[in-house]
ZAVO-262923 format. One record per residue: residue in three letters; x, y, z of N, C-alpha, C in turn. Coordinates in pm, whole numbers, padded with zeros to 5 digits, always signed. Example, Ala and Ser with C-alpha at 12.3 -4.5 7.8 and 13.67 -1.06 7.14 Angstrom:
<pts>
ALA+01319-00569+00780+01230-00450+00780+01320-00330+00780/SER+01285-00225+00708+01367-00106+00714+01290+00003+00787/
</pts>
This chain:
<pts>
UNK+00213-01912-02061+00222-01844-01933+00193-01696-01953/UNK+00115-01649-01876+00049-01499-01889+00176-01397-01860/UNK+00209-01329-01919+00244-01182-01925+00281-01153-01737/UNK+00135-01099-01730+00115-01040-01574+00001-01098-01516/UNK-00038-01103-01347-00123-01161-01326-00177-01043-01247/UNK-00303-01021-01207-00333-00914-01138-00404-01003-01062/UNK-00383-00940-00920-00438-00968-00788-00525-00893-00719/UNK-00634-00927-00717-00736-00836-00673-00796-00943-00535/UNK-00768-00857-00397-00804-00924-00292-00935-00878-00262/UNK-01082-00934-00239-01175-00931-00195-01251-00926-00046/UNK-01322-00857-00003-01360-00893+00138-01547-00811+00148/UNK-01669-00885+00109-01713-00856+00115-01766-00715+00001/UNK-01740-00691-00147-01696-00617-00219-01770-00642-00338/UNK-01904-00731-00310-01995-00716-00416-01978-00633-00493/UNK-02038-00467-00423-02072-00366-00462-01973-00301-00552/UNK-01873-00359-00549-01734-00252-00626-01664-00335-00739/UNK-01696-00469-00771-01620-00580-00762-01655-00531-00964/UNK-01795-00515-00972-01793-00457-01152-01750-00390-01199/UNK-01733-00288-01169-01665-00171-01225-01483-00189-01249/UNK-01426-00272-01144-01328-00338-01112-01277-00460-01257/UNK-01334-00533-01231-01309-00670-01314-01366-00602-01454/UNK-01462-00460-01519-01517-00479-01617-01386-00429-01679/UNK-01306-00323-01624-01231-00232-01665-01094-00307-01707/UNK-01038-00419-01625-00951-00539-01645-01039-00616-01783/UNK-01142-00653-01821-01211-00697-01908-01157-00610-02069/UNK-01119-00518-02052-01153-00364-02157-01042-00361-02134/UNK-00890-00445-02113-00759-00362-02074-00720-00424-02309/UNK-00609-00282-02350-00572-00310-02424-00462-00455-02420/UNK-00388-00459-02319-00298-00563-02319-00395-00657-02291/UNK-00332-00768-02326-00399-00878-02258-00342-00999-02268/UNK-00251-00977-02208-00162-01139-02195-00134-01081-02060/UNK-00230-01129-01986-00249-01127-01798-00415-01217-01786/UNK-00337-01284-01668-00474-01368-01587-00514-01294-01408/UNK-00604-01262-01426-00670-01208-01344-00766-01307-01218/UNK-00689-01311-01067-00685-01400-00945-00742-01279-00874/UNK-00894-01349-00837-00953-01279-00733-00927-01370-00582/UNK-00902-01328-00464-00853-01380-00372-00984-01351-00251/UNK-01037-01403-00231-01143-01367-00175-01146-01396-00009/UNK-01148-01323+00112-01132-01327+00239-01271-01373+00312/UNK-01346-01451+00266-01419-01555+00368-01553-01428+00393/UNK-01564-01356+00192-01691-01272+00208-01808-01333+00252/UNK-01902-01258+00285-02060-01338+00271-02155-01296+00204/UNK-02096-01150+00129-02225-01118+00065-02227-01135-00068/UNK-02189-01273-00108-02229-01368-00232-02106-01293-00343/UNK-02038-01236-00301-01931-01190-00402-01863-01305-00496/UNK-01828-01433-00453-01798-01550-00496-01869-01581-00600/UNK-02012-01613-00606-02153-01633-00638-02157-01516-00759/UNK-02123-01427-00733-02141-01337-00848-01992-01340-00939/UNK-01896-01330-00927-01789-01363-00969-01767-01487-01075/UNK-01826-01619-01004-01818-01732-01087-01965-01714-01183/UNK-02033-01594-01148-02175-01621-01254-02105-01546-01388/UNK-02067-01398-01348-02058-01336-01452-01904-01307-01525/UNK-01810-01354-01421-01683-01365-01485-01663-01519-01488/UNK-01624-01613-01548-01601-01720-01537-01449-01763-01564/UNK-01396-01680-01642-01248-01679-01651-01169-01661-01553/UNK-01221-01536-01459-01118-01503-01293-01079-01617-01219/UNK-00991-01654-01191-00948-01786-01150-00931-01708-00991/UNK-01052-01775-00909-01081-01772-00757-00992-01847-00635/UNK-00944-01821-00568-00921-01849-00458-00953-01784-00335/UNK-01061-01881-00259-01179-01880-00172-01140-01929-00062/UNK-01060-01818+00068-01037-01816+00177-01172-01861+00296/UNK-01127-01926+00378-01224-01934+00512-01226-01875+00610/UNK-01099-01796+00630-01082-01633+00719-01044-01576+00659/UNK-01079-01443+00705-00940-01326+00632-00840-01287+00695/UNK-00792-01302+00573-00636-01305+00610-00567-01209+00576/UNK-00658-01047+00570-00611-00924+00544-00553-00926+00406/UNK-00495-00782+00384-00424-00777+00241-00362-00853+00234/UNK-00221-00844+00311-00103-00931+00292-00113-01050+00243/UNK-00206-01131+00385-00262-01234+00333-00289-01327+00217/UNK-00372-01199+00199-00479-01227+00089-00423-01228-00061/UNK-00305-01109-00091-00218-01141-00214-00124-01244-00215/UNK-00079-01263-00103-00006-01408-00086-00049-01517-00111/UNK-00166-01585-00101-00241-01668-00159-00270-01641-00302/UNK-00288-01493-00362-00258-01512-00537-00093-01541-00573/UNK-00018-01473-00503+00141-01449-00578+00199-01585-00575/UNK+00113-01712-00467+00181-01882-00460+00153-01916-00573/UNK+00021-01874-00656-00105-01956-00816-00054-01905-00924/UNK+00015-01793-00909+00054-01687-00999+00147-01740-01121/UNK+00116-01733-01217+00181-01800-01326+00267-01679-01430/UNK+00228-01568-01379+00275-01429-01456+00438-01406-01413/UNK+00506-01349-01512+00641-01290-01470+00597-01121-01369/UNK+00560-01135-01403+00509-00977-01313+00391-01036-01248/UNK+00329-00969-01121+00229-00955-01025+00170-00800-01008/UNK+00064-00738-01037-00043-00653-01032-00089-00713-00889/UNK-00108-00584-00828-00199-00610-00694-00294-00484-00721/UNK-00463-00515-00747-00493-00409-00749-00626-00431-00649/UNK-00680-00304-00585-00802-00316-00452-00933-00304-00582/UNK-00963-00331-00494-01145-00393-00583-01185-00281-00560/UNK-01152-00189-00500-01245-00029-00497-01192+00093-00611/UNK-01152-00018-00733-01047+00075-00842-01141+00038-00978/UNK-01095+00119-01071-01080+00125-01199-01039+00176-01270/UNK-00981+00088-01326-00847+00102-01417-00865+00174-01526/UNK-00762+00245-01612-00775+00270-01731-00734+00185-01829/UNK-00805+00191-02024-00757+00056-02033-00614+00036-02098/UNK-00555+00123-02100-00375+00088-02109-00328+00071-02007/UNK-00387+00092-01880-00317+00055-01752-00215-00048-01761/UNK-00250-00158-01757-00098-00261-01763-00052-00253-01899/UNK-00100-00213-02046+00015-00209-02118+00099-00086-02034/UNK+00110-00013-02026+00177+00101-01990+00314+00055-01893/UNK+00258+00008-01787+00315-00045-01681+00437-00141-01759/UNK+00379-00277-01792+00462-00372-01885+00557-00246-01952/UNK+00506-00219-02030+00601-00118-02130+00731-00054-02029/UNK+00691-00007-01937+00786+00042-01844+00893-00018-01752/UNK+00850-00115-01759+00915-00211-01619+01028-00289-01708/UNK+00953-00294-01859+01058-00404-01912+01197-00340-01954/UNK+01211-00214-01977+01302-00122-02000+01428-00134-01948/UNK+01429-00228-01819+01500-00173-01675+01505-00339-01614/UNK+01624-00407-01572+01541-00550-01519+01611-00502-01378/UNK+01625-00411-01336+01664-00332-01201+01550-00300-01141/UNK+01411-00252-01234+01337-00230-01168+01217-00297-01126/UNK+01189-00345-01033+01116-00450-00901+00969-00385-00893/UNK+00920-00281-00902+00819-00153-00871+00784-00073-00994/UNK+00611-00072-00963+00618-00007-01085+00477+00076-01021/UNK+00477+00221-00994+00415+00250-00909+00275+00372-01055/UNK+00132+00320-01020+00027+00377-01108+00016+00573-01057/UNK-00028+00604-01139-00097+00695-01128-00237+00695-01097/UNK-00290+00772-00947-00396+00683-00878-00455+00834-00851/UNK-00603+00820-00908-00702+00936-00911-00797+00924-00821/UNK-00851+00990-00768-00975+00996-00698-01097+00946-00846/UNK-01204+00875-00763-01286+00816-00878-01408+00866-00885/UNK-01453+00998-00785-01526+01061-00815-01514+01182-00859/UNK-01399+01230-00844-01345+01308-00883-01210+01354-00968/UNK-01198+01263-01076-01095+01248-01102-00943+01364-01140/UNK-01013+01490-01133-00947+01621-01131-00850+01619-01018/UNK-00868+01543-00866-00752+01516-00749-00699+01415-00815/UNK-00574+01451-00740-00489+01345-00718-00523+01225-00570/UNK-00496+01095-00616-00517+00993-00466-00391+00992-00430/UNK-00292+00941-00511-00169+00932-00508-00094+00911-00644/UNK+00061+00912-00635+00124+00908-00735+00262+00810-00692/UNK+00303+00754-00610+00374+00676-00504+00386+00702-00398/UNK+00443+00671-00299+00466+00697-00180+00568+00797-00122/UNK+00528+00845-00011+00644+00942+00053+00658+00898+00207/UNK+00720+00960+00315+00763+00858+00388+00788+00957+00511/UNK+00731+00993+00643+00764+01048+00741+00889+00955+00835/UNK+00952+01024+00953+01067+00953+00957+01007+00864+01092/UNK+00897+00863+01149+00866+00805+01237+00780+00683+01176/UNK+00800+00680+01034+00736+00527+00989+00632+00546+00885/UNK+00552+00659+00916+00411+00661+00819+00461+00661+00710/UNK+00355+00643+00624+00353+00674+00467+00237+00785+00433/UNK+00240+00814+00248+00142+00894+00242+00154+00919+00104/UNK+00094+00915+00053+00075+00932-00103+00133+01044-00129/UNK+00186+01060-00255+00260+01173-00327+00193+01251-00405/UNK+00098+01367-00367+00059+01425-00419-00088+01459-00389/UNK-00135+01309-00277-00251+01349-00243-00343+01462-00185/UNK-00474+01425-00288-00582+01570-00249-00501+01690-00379/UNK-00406+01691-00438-00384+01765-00505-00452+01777-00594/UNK-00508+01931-00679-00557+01912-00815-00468+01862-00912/UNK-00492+01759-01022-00401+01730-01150-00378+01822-01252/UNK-00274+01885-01232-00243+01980-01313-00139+01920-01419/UNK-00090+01822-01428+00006+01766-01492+00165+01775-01419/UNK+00186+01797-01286+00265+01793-01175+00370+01687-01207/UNK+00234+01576-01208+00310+01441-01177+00274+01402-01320/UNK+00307+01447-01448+00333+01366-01542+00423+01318-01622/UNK+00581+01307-01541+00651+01234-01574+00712+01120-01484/UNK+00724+01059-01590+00791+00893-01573+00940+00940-01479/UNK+00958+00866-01369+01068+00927-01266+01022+00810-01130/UNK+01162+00787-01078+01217+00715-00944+01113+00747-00840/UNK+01035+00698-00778+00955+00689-00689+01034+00625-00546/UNK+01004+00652-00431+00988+00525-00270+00993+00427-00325/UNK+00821+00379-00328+00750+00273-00373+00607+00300-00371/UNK+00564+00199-00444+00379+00214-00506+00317+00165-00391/UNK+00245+00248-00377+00119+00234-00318+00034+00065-00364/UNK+00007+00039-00246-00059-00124-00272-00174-00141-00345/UNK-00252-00001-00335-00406+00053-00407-00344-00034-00595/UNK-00245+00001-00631-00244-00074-00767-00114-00072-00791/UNK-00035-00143-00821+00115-00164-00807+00144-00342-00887/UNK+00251-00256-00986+00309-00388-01039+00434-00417-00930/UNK+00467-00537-00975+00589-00554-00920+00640-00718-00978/UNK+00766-00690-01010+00808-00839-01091+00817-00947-00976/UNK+00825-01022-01070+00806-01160-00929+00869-01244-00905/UNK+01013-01167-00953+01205-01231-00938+01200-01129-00763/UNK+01141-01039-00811+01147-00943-00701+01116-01041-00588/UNK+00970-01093-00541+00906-01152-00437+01029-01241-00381/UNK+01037-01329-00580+01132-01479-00509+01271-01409-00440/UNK+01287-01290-00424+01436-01286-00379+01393-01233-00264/UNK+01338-01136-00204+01324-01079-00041+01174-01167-00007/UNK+01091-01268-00081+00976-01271-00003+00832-01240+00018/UNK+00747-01279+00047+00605-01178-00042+00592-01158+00109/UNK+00469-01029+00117+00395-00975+00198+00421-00998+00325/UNK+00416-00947+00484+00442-00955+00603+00247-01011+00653/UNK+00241-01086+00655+00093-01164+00727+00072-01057+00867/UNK+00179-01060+00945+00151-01002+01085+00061-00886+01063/UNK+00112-00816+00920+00053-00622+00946-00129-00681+00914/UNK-00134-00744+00883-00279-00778+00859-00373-00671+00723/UNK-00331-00565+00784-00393-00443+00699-00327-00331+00709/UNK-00320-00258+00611-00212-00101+00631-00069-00111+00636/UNK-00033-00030+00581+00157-00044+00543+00206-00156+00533/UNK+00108-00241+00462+00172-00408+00393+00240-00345+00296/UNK+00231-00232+00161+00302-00224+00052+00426-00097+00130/UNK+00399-00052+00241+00525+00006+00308+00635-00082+00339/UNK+00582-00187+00401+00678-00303+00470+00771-00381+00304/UNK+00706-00414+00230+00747-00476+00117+00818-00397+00014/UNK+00740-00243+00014+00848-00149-00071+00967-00141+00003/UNK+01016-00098+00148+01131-00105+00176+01204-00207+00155/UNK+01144-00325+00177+01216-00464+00180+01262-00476+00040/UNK+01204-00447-00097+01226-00450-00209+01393-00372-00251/UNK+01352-00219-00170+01457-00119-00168+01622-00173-00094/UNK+01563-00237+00004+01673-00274+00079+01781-00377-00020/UNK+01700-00427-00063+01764-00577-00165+01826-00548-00297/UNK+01822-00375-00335+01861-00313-00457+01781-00297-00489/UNK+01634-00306-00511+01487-00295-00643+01493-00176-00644/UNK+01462-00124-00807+01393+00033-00777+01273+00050-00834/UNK+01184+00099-00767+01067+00145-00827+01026+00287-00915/UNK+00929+00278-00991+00939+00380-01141+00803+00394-01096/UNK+00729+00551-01137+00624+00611-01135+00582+00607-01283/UNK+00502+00549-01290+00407+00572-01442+00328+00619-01445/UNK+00313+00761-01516+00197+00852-01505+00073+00786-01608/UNK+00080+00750-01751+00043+00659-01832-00057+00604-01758/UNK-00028+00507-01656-00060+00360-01612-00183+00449-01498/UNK-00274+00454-01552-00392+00574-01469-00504+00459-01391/UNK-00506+00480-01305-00650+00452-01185-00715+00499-01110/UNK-00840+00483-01109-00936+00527-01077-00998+00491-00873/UNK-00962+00528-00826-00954+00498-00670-01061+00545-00557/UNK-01176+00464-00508-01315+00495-00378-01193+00501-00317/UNK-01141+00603-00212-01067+00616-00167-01170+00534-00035/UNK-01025+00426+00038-01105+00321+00164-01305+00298+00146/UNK-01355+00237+00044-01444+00212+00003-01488+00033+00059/UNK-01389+00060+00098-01373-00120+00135-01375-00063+00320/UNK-01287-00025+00356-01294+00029+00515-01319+00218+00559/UNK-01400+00174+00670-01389+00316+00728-01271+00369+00737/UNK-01252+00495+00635-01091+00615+00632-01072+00671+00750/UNK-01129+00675+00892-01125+00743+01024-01143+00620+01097/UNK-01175+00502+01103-01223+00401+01236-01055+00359+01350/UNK-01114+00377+01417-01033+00307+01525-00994+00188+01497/UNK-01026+00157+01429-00929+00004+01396-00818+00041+01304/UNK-00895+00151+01157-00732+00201+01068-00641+00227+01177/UNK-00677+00292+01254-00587+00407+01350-00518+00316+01435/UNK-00562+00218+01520-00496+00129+01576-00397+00030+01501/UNK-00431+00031+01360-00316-00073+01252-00251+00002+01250/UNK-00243+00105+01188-00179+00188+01108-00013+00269+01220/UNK-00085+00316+01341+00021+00321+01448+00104+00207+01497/UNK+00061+00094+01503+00113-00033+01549+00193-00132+01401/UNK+00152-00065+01287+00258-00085+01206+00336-00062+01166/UNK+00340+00125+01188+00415+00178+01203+00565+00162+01252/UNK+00546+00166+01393+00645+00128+01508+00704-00017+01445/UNK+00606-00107+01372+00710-00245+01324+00780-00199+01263/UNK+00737-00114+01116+00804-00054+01028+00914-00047+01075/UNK+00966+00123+01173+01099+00157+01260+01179+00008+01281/UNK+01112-00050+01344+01181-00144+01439+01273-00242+01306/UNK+01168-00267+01213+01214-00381+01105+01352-00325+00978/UNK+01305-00174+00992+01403-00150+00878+01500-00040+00928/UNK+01511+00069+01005+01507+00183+01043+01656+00183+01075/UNK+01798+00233+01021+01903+00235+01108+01900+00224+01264/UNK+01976+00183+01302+01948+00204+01462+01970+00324+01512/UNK+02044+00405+01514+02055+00587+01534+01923+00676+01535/UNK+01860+00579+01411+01708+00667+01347+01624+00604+01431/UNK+01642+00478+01475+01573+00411+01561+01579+00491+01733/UNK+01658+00514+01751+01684+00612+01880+01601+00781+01881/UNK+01606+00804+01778+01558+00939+01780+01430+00948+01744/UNK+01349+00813+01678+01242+00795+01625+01089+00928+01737/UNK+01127+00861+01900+01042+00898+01983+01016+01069+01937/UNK+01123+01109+01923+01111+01267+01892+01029+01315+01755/UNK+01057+01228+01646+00949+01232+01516+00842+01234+01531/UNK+00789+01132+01644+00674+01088+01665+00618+01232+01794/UNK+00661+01251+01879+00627+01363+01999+00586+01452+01889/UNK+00709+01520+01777+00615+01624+01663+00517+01631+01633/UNK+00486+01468+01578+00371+01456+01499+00224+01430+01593/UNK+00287+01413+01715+00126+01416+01803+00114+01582+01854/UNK+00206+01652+01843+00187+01792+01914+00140+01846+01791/UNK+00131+01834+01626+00114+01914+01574-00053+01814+01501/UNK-00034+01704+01512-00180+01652+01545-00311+01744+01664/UNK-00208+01769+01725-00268+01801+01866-00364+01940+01821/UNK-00269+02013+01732-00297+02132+01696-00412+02150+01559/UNK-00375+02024+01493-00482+01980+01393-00632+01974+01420/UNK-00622+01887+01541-00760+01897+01685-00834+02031+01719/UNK-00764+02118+01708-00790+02267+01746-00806+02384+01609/UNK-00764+02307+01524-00764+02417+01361-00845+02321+01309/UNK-00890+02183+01346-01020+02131+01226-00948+02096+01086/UNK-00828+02037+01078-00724+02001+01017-00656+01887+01046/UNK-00672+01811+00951-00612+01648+00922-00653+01557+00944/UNK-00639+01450+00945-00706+01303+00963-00777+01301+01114/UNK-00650+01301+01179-00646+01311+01330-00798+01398+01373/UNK-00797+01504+01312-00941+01595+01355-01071+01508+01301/UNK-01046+01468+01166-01220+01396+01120-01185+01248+01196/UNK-01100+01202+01259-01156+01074+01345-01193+01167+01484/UNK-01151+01247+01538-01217+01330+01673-01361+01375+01622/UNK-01373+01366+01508-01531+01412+01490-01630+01261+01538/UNK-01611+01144+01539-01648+01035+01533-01607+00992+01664/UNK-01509+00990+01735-01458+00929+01878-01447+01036+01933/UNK-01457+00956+02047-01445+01042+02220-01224+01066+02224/UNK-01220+01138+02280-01080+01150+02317-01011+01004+02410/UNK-01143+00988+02489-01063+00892+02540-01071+00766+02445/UNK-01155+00740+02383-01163+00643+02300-00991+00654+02198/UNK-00983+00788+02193-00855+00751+02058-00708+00724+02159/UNK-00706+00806+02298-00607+00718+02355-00640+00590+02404/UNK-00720+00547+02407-00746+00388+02415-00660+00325+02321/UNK-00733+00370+02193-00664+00311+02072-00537+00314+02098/UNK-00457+00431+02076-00305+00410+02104-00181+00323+02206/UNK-00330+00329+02328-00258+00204+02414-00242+00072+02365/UNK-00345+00049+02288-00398-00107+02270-00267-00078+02113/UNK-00260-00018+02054-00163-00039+01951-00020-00049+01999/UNK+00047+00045+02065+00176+00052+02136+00189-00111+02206/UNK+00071-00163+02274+00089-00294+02359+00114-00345+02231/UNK+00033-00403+02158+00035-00511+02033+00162-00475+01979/UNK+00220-00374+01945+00391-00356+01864+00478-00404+01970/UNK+00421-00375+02117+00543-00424+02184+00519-00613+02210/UNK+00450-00624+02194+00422-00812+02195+00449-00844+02118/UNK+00447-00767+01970+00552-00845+01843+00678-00798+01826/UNK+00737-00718+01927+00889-00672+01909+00975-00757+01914/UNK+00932-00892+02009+01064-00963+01963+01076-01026+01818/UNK+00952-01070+01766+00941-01103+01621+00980-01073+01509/UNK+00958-00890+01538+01013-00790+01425+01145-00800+01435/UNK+01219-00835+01548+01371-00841+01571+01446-00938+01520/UNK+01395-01056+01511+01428-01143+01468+01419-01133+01309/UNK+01328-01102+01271+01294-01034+01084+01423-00973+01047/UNK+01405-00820+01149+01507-00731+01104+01643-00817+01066/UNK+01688-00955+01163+01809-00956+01163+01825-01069+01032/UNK+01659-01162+00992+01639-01189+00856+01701-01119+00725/UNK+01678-00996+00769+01670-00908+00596+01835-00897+00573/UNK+01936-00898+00683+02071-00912+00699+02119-00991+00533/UNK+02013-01099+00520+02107-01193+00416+02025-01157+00261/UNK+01982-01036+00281+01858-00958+00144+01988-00860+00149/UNK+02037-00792+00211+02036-00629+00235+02175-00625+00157/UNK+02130-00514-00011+02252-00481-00042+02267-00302-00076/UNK+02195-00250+00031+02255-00125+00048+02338-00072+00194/UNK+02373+00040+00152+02430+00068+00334+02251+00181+00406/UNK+02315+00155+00533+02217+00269+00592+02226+00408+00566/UNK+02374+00467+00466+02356+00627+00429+02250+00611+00313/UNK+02246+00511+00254+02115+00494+00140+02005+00526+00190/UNK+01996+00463+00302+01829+00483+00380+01795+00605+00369/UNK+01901+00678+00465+01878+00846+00484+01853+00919+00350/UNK+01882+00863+00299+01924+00941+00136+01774+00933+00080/UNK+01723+00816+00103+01602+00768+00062+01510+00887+00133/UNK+01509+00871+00251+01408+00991+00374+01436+01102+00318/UNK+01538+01164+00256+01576+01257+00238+01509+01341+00096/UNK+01513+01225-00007+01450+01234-00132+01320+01201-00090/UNK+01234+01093-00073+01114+01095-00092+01069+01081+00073/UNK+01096+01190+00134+01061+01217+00270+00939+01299+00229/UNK+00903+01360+00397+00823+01438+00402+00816+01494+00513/UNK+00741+01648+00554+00749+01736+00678+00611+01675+00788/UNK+00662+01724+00912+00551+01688+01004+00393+01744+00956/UNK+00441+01906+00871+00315+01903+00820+00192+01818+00772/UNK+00249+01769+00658+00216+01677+00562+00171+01598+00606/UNK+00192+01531+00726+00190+01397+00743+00090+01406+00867/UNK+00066+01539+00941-00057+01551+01026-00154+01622+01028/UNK-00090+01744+00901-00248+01877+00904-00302+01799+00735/UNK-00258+01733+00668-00362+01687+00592-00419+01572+00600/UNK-00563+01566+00530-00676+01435+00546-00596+01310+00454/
</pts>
């Protein structure tokens, strides 16, 4: 039985899919089996996969079934004590999973094991280093767009890892559950790091454990569709994990972060501004309608979840805060940068 299994979900990813699998090819460890999960590509990614890797043990979807999905169908085949989820728009370094292994085994507390994640054309930025956490739901990499100065080069308590490449043991899954299917795409490793957190797991930052990251190389980083997931998963987020108090005041987090969005619009600053370079205004409140409807058509669902995690949950809600508190973040952060 393999070590670790790494999960690499596919969708159309010819183009990225070598550099990816060569670098897993070149890893020093190697007691891990490597499950490409493939979302119902067409541009022969399959076809190339079974020509030139023949070892990757495939599983060949007929829709896609988004991330979540899509690692869920590796983590059922998965024969590894640990699970690697890594995006096909990466490359790894080759101690990457020894590093990781090395770290995780230290600790059987810890569930998360979050990479050190570089920009891949530039590897002097930072992509991320784990996650940080606005209080109206978003996430956002720790450190991103930063130059690497050696900031983040120690081993230390993270949120949780970013889904871009993230171990995670797989006592962990069997006890809270794998992946949320509904989010389809975006804040799947938000939804699952809390859920992890909630259940006791802690997750560890490994500076070591280095990757190489096309930042959204797989999807447009501005399209109205991120923007429409990403808000509408948000709001599940709140709804699924969020004290209820925090849940009440949430609207006011969120009013911040569109007034100082608003202002982003007008200084040529943050995400929010390079999707206004691409859409009409009314096009992006479109979007927001059509997302707010879709969270509110799955609110009773998320409610029923929330009251699921009841028989997971072994912290109190001053933990939560404590959590926002440590690996939070300001309205800044979370709307004047890209």
């Amino acid at each position: 039985m393999p070590t670790v299994s790494v999960i690499i979900v596919n969708y159309n990813g010819i183009h990225l899919l070598k550099d990816c699998l060569e670098s897993l090819r070149e890893q020093t460890y190697k007691d891990f089996e490597t499950i490409l999960v493939d979302n119902a590509s067409t541009d022969g990614s399959l076809e190339f996969v079974r020509r030139v890797y023949p070892g990757v043990r495939i599983v060949a979807n007929s829709v896609n079934k988004g991330y979540g999905g899509g690692n869920n169908n590796g983590i059922r085949i998965a024969e590894g004590k640990y699970i690697a989820v890594l995006n096909n728009d990466t490359k790894v370094d080759r101690d990457w999973l020894k590093n990781l292994v090395s770290a995780v085994e230290v600790d059987s507390s810890i569930g998360m094991c979050a990479s050190k994640i570089l920009n891949y054309h530039n590897p002097d930025i930072i992509d991320n280093t784990g996650m940080l956490m606005y209080r109206d739901g978003l996430a956002r990499g720790r450190g991103r767009l930063e130059r690497d100065l050696g900031q983040y080069d120690r081993q230390e308590e993270v949120f949780f890892p970013s889904g871009c490449a993230a171990l995670y043991r797989k006592e962990m899954f069997d006890d809270i559950g794998l992946f949320d299917e509904d989010f389809f795409l975006y804040l799947d490793d938000v939804d699952i790091g809390l859920r992890g957190r909630l259940a006791g797991w802690r997750c560890i930052y490994v500076p070591e454990a280095v990757v190489y990251h096309r930042y959204s190389a797989t999807t447009e980083p501005y399209s109205p569709l991120k923007a429409f997931l990403v808000e509408r998963n948000r709001i599940w987020i709140v709804i699924k994990y969020f004290p209820f108090s925090l849940i009440l005041v949430n609207p006011f987090y969120t009013l911040l972060r569109y007034l100082y969005q608003f202002y982003g619009l007008l200084a040529g600053r943050g995400a929010g501004s390079q999707m206004m370079r691409r859409e009409s205004p009314l096009q992006m409140f479109l979007v927001l309608t059509k997302a707010y409807a879709s969270a509110l058509r799955g609110f009773g669902k998320m409610i029923k979840k929330r009251r699921m995690l009841k028989a997971i949950k072994r912290v109190n809600d001053s933990d939560i805060y404590q959590w926002l508190q440590k690996f939070g973040m300001t309205v800044k952060e979370i709307a004047l940068k890209d």
